[in-house]
C-alpha positions in Angstrom: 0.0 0.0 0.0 3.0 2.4 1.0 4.2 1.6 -2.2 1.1 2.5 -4.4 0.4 5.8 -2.6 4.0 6.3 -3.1 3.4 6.3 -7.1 0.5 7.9 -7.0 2.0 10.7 -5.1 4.8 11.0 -7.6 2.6 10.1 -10.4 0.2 13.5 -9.2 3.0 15.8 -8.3 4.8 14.6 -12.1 1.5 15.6 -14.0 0.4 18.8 -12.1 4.1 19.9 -12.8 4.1 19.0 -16.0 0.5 20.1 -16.8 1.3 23.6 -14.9 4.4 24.2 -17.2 2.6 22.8 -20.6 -0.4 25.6 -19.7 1.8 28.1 -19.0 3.9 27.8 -22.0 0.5 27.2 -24.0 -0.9 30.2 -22.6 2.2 32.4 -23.4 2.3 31.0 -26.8 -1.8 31.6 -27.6 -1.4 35.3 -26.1 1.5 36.0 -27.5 0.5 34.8 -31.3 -3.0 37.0 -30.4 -1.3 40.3 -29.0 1.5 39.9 -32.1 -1.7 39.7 -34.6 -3.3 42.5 -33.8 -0.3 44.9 -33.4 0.8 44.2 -37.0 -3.1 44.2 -38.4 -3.0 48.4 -36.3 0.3 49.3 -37.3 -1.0 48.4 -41.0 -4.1 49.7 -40.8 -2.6 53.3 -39.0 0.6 53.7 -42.1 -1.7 53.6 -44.4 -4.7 55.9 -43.1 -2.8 57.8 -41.1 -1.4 59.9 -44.5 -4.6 60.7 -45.6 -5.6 62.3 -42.3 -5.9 66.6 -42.2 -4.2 68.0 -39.7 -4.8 69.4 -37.1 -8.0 66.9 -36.7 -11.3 67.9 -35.5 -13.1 65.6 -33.5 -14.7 64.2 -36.3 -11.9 63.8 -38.2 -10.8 62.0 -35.3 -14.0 59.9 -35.3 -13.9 59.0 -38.8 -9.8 58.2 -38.5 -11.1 55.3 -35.9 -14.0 53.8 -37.2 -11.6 52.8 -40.2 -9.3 51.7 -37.9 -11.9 49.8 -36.5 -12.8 48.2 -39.7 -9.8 46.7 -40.8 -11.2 43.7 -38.5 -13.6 41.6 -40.3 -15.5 40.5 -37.2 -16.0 43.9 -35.8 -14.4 42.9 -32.4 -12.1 46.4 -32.3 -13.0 49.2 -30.6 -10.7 52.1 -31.6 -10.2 55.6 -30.0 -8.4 58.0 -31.6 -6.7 61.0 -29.5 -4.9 64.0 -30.4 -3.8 67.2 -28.0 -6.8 66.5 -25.8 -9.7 66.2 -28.7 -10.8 62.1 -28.4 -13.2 60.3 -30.6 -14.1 56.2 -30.8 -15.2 53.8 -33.2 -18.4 53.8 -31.4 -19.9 56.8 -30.7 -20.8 57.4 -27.1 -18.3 54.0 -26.2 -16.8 55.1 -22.6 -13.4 53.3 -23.4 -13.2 52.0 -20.0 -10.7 49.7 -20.6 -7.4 52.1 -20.8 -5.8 52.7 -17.9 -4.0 55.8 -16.9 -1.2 53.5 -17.0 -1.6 52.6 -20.5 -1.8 56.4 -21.5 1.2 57.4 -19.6 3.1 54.5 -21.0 2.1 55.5 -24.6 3.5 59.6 -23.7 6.4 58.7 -23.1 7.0 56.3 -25.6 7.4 56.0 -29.0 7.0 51.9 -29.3 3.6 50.8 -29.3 2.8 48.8 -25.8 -0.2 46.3 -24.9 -2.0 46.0 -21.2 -4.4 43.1 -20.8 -6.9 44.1 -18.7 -9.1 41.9 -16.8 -13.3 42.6 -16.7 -16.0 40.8 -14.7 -17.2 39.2 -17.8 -14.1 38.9 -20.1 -10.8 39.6 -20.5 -9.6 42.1 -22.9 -6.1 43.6 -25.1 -5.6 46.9 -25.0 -2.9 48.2 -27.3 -1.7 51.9 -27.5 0.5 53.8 -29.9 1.5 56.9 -31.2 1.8 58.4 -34.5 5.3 59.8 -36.5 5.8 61.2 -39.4 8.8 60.0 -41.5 10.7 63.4 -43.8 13.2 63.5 -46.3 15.6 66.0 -44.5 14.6 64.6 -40.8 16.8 62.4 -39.5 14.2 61.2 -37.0 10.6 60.0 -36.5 8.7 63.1 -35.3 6.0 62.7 -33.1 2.7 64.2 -35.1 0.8 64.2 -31.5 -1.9 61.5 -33.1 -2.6 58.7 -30.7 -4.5 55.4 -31.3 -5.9 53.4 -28.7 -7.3 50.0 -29.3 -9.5 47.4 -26.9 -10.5 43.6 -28.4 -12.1 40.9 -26.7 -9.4 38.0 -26.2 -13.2 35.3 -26.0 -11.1 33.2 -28.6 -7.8 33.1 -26.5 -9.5 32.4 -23.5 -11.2 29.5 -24.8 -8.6 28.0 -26.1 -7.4 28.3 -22.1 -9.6 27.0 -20.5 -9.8 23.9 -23.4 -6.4 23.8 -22.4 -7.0 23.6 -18.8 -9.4 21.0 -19.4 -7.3 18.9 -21.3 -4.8 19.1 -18.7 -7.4 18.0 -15.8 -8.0 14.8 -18.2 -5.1 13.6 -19.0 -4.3 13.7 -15.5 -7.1 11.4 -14.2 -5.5 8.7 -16.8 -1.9 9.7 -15.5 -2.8 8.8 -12.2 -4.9 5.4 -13.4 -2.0 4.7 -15.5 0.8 5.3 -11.9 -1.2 3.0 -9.6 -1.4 0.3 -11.9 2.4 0.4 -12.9 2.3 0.9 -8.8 0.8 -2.3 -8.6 2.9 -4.3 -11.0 5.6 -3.1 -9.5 4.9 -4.1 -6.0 3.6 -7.3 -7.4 7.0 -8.0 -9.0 8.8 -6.8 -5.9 6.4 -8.1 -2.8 6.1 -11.3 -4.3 9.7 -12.7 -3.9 9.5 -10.6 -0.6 6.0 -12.2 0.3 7.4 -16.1 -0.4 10.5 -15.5 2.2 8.2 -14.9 4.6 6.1 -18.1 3.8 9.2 -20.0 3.4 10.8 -18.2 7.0 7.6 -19.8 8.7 7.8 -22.8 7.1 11.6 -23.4 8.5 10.5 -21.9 12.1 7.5 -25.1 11.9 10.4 -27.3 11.2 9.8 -27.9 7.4 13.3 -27.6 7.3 13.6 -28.9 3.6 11.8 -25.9 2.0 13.7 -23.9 -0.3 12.7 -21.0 -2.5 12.7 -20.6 -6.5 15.6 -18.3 -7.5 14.1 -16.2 -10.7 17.0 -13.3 -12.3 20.2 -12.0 -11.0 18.7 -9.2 -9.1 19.6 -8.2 -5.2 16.3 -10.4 -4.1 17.3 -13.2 -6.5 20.7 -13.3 -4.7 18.3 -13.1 -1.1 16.9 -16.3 -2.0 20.0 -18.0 -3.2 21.8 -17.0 0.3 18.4 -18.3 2.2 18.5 -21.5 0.2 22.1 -22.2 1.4 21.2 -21.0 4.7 18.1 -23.9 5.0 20.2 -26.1 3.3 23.2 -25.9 6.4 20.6 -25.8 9.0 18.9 -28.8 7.6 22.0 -30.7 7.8 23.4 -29.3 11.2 20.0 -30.3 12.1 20.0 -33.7 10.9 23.0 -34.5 12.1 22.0 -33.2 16.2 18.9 -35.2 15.6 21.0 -38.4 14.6 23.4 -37.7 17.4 20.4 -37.1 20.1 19.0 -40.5 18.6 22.1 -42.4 19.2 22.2 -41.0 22.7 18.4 -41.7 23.6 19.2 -45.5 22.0 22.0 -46.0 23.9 20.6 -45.0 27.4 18.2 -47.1 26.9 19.9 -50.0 25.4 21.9 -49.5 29.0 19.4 -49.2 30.6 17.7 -52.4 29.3 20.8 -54.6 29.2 21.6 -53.5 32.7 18.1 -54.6 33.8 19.1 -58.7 33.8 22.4 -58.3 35.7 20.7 -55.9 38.4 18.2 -57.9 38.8 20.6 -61.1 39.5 22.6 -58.9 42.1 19.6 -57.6 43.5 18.3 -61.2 44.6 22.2 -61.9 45.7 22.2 -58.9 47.7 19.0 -60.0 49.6 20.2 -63.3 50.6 23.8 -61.2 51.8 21.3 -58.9 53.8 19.3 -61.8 55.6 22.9 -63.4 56.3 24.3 -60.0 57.3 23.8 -60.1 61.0 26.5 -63.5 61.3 29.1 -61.9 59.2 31.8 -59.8 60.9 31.7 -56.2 61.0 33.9 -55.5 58.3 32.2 -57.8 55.4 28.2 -57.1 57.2 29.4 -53.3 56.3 30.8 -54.2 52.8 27.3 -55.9 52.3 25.1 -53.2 53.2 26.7 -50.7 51.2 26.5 -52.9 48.1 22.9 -53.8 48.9 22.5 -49.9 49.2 24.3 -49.3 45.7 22.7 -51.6 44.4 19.5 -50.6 44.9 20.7 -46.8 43.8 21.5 -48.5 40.4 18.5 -50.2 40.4 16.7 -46.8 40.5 18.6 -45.3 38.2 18.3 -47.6 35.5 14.4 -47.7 36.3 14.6 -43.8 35.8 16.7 -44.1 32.6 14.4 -46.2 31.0 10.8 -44.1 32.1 13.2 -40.9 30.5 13.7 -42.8 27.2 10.2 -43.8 27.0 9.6 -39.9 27.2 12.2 -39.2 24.6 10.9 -41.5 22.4 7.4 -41.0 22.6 6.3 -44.2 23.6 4.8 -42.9 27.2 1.3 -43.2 27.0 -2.1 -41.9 29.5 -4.2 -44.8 30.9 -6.9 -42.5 32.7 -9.4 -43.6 34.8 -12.0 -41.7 36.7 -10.7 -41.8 40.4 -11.3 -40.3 43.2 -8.2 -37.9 44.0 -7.8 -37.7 47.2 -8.0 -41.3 48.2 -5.2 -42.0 45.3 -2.8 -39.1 47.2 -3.5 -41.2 50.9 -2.4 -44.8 49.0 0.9 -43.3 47.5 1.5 -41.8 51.3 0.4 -45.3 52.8 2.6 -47.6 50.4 5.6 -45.6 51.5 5.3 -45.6 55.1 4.7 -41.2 55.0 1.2 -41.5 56.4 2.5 -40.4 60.0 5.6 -38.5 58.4 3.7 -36.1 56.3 1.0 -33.8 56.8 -1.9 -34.4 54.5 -4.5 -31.8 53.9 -7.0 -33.5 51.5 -10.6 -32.8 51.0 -13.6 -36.0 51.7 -13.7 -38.8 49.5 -15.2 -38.3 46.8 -15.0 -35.0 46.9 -12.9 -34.3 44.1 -12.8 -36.7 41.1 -10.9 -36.5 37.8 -9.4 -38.7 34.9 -6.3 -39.5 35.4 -3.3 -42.1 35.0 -3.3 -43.6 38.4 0.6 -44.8 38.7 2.0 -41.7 36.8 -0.5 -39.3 39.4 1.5 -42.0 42.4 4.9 -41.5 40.9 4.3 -37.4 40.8 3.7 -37.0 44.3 6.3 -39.5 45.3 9.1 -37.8 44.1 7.8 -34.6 45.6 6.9 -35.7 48.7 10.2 -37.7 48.9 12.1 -34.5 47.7 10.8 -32.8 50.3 11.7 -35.1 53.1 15.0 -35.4 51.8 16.6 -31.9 51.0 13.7 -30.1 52.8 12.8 -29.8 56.7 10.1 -31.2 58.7 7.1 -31.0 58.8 6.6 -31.4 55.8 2.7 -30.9 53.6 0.6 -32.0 51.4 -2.4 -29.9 49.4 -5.2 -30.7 47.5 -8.0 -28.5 46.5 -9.8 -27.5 43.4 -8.7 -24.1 41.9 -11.2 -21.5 41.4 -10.0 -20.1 38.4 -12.4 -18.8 36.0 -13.8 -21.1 32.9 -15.7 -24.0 32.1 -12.3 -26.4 32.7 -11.7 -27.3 36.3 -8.5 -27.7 37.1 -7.1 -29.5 40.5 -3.6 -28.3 42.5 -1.7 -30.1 44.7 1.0 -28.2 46.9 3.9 -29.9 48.6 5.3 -27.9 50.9 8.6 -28.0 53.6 10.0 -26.1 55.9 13.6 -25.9 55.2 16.1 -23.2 53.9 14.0 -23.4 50.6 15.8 -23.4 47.0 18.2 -21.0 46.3 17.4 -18.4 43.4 20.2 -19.4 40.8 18.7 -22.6 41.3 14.8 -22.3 40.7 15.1 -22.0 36.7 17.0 -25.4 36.8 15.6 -27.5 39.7 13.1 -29.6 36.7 16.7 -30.4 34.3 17.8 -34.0 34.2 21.3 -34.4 36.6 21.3 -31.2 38.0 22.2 -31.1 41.6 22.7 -27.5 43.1 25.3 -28.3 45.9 28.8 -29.7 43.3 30.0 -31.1 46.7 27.2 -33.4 47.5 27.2 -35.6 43.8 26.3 -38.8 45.7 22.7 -38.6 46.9 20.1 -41.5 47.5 18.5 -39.5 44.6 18.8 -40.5 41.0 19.0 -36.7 39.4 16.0 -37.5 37.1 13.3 -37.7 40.0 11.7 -33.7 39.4 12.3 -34.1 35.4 10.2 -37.2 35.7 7.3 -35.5 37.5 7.8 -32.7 35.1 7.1 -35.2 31.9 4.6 -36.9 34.0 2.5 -33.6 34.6 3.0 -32.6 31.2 1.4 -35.4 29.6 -1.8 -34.8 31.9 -1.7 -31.2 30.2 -0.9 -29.5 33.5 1.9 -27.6 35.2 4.6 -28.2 37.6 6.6 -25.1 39.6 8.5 -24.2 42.2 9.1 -21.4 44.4 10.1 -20.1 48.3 7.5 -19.4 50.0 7.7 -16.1 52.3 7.8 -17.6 55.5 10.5 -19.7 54.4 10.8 -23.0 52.6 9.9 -25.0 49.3 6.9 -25.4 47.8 6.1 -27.7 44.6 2.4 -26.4 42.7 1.2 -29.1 40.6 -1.4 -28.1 38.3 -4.1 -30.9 36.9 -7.3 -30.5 34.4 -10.5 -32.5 35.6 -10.9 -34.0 32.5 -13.9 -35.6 31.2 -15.3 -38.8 31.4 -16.7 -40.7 27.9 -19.9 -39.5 28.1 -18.6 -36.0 28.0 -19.5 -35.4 31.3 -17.1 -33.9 33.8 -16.0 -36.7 36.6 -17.5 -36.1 39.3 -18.6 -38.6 42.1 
């Protein structure tokens, strides 16, 4: 749009110059043709009926003198007055002359050249011309006034049509001018938005990941060489990208081929280390120690590799939701009862019954267990658990659950990392009971539901974990309810 305006900006200010100077030149020229015209026809008409004029002149002399004048026009436009030493007579008798100026008649005293005025009426515009008569003699040497003057008015209707046609002609051609600019406007910005217009498709096409799109390179212009240079852009990102997809793949399939072949063996040493345990208490110190800490480790690796593997599942895509309508709070007092927290934690839950959704039972257990057990392990006692149902406006309900502790809560250079996989925020305390993937777990877990997970410090001091669910819908469209 810029660009059309633009043209027909230019494309206005172009003709209204143009069509300013043509009319003014066109003007000049008709006036000056017109005003040359009739000062050669007078001239004529005064050398040769001047001679045969008696002097001095009466006033009808005088009269006579300008009414032949007057006649040497076919069209009987001129109007003539004839003046000498203060006697004045017209073509017209009784015509008041009222176009000469005192100008005019000064100019013509004191001047022997004839001069011109156009004067300008209500109703028209007219030429008057005014000269004076000399006498030419044999033993003169110069043109000698005789004191004759001749003063003549005529309508300039035929110029001043020719004017206004002109005028009119301009104001037409300029309509056209301006029809003509916006569609060259439009080609233009066709030719040059187009190119411009499929950079941006093909710019949101690589940022949705089409990553093989490429754009048709037309010319050797500057906007031909823009698409070449995006071309070989999309082409090295495509590649780079390809190849830290391949290499995130191999990763992924070797954690979990680990993970997997490290399942068989742990699972051996596992049952080992439970016979060591149950013979533990007749060993001596030295090897009953040795055999707790590898039952220990052992069970570390075994959580690890259980941790791996749910990870991969995530990376790949094969974690799947098996919701069922269950009742919410009951499902947070088994995961607290199955872990021996019941009398370790405090729970604040609503009634059965009282708040129902569709969920994935084990992934819902396996949320709050890694909070709640997050809490009792780098947290401080006591330690809380929240359920409720959020009151936020719309037609989706949505449940929160809030684990809470009272420790030293999470430092600030910490809270934006506290849900990446490994991270620890104390370097100097790299072995933990933890795995590193517990809160990135419960992050995936919470994600899948199509909720939120956060953490903060709360004011008074200490962590707090928000976990936000939908209530989803049962089959029937329904919202689950008891």
């Amino acid at each position: 749009m810029r660009l059309v305006v633009a043209f027909a900006l230019v494309a206005a200010v172009t003709a209204a110059t143009t069509g300013a100077l043509t009319f003014r030149e066109a003007r000049i020229g008709v006036l000056q043709q017109s005003q040359d015209a009739v000062i050669e026809l007078l001239r004529t008409q005064v050398t040769r009926l001047a001679p045969e004029l008696a002097f001095p002149p009466d006033r009808a002399e005088l009269g006579r003198f300008a009414a032949e004048v007057a006649g040497a026009e076919p069209s009987g436009a001129w109007r003539v007055l004839a003046a000498y030493r203060g006697q004045e007579a017209t073509s017209e008798p009784g015509d008041p002359f009222e176009e000469l100026t005192p100008a005019l008649r000064k100019a013509v005293d004191a001047k022997s050249a004839t001069v011109f005025q156009r004067v300008n009426r209500a109703d028209h515009t007219a030429l008057v011309v005014g000269m004076s008569v000399a006498f030419t003699s044999a033993t003169s040497p110069t043109w000698p006034l005789s004191g004759l003057q001749v003063f003549l008015t005529v309508p300039q209707t035929t110029e001043q049509a020719y004017v206004d046609a002109l005028v009119t002609a301009v104001q037409r051609a300029a309509v056209p001018a301006l029809v003509l600019a916006v569609l060259l406007a439009l080609l233009a910005a066709r030719g040059v938005l187009r190119p411009v217009r499929a950079l941006r498709h093909a710019t949101r096409s690589i940022a949705e990941g089409r990553l093989d799109t490429r754009l048709a390179v037309n010319g050797s212009d500057e906007l031909a060489e823009l698409s070449h240079t995006f071309n070989e852009t999309a082409a090295a990102l495509e590649e780079t990208v390809a190849e830290l997809r391949g290499m995130e793949a191999r990763a992924r399939r070797f954690a979990a081929d680990v993970s997997h072949e490290l399942r068989t063996p742990l699972a051996a040493m596992s049952a080992v280390t439970d016979v060591l345990d149950e013979d533990a208490a007749g060993l001596d110190p030295d090897t009953a120690t040795a055999v707790r800490l590898i039952s220990e480790e052992t069970v570390k690796l075994a959580r690890l590799v259980d941790d791996l593997m749910e990870i991969s599942r995530f990376d790949a895509g094969a974690a799947v939701l098996h919701l069922d309508e269950i009742d919410l709070a009951e499902s947070l007092r088994r995961t607290l009862a199955s872990r021996g927290w019941t009398h370790t934690v405090d729970a604040r839950l609503p009634q059965s019954d009282a708040l129902r959704g569709r969920v994935d039972p084990r992934r819902l257990d396996v949320v709050v267990a890694n909070l709640v057990g997050n809490a009792l392990r780098h947290g401080a006692r006591p330690v809380r658990l929240r359920l409720y149902e959020d009151d936020r406006p719309g037609a989706e309900r949505w449940a929160v659950i809030e684990v809470l502790d009272a420790g030293p809560g999470i430092p600030d250079s910490v809270l934006p990392h506290v849900f990446e996989r490994f991270y620890k925020s104390d370097a100097a305390r790299s072995r933990t009971e933890g795995s590193g993937l517990g809160l990135a777990i419960t992050e995936e877990n919470v994600r899948m539901h199509g909720g939120a997970v956060r953490a903060a410090n709360r004011p008074e001091g200490g962590a707090v974990f928000t976990v936000e669910l939908p209530l989803r819908r049962d089959e029937s469209g329904q919202e689950a309810r008891p």
